[in-house]
MILUMVEX-443800 format. One line per 8 residues: number of its first residue (from 1); their letters; for each residue x, y, z of C-alpha. Coordinates in Angstrom, 3 decimals. Each point is the difference from the previous one (the first is absolute). Example, Ala and Ser with C-alpha at 12.3 -4.5 7.8 and 13.67 -1.06 7.14 Angstrom:
// MILUMVEX-443800
1	as	12.300,-4.500,7.800 | 1.370,3.440,-0.660 .
***
This chain:
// MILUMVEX-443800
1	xxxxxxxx	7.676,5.867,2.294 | 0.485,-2.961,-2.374 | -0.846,-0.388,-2.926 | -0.408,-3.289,-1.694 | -0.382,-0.886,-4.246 | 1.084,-3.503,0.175 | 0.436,-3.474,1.862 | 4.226,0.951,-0.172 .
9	xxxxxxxx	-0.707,2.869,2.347 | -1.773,-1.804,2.424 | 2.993,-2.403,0.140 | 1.991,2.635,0.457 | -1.713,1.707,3.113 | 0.705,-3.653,1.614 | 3.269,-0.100,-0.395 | 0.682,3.476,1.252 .
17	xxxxxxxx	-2.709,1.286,1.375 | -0.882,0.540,3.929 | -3.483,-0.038,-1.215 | -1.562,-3.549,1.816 | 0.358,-3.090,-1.929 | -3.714,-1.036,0.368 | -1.085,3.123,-1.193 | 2.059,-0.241,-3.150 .
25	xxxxxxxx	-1.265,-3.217,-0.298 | -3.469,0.893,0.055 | 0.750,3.068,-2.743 | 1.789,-2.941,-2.083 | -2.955,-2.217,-0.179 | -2.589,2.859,-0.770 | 2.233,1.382,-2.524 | 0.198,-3.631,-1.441 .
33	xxxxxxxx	-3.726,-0.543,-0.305 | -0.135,4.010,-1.401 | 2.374,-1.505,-3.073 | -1.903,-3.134,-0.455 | -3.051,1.738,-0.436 | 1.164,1.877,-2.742 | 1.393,-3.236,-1.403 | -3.309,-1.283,0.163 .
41	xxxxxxxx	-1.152,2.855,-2.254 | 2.524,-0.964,-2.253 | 1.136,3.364,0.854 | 3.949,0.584,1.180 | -0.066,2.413,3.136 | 2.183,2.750,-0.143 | 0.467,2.815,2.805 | -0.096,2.809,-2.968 .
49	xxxxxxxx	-3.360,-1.147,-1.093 | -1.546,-1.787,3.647 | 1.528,1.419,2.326 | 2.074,-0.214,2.999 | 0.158,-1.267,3.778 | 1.415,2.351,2.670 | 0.659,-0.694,3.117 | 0.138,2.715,2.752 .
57	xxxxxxxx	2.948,0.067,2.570 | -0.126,1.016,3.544 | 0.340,4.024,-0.097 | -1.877,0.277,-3.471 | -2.322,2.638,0.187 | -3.401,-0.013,-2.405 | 1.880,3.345,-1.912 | 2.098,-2.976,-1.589 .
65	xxxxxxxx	-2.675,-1.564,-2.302 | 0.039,3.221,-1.898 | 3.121,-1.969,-1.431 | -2.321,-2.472,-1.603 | -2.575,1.801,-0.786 | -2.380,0.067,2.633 | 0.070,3.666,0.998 | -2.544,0.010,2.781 .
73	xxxxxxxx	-1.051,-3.238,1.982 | -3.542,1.563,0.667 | 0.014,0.061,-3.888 | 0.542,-4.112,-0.377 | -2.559,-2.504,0.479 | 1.476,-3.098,0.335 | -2.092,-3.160,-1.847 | 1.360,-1.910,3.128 .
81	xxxxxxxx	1.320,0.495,4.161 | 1.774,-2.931,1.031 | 1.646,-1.022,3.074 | 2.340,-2.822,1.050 | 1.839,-0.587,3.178 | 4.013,-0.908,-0.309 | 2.438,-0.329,3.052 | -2.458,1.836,2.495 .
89	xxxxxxxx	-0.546,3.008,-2.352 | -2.729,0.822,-2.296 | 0.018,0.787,-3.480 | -1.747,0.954,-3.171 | -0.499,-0.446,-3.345 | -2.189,1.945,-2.331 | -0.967,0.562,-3.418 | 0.119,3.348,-1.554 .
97	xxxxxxxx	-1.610,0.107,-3.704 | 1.460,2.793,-2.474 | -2.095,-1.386,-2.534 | -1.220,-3.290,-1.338 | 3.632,-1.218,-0.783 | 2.382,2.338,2.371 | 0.234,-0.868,3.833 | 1.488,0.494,2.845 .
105	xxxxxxxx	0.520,-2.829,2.651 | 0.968,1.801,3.095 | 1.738,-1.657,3.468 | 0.431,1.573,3.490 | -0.253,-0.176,3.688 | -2.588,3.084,0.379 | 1.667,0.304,3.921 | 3.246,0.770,-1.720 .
113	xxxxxxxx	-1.201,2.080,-2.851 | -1.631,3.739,1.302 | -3.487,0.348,1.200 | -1.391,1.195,-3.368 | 0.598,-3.671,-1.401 | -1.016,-1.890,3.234 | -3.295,2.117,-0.405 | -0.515,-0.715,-3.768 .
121	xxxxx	0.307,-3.755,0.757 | -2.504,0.034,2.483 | -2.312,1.677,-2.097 | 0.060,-2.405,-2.681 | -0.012,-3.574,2.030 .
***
């Protein structure tokens, strides 16, 4: 599991990361439109006070979000499912409100996360 609090990470996981360059891409833009809507708001975005993105790794198991604070995915209703297609492989994206400022923006492959993830995704698109 990664987890992101600012455009210098995500420029980090290209440089090192295995993680597909498309797909980093992709979490680069959406975390770039996440800041310039709080810049809209006059607001200045900060992962203390907003919240975070994660992005699940093949092998993460659903037990892992308890690191973030989401201690049971039947527990979290996402405001959004989305999928997108990268390289032959499918991935997600969805939003996970704590609150009205605190969120969670969460990435994954649900075929390489466990079943209990795969599930809650296709539950909720």
């Amino acid at each position: 599991m990664r987890i992101i609090q600012s455009l210098n990470n995500i420029n980090q996981l290209k440089k090192h990361s295995l993680l597909a360059k498309d797909f980093l891409e992709q979490i680069h833009e959406d975390f770039q439109w996440r800041l310039n809507e709080f810049t809209s708001l006059d607001c200045e975005f900060t992962p203390e006070d907003n919240g975070i993105t994660v992005i699940l790794e093949p092998g993460d198991t659903s037990e892992a979000l308890k690191y973030i604070g989401i201690s049971s995915l039947k527990e979290a209703i996402p405001e959004f499912v989305d999928t997108f297609d990268i390289g032959g492989s499918t991935y997600t994206k969805s939003l996970i409100l704590f609150n009205n400022e605190y969120s969670v923006m969460l990435y994954g492959n649900p075929s390489e996360i466990d079943k209990e993830f795969d599930n809650w995704i296709n539950e909720n698109l």
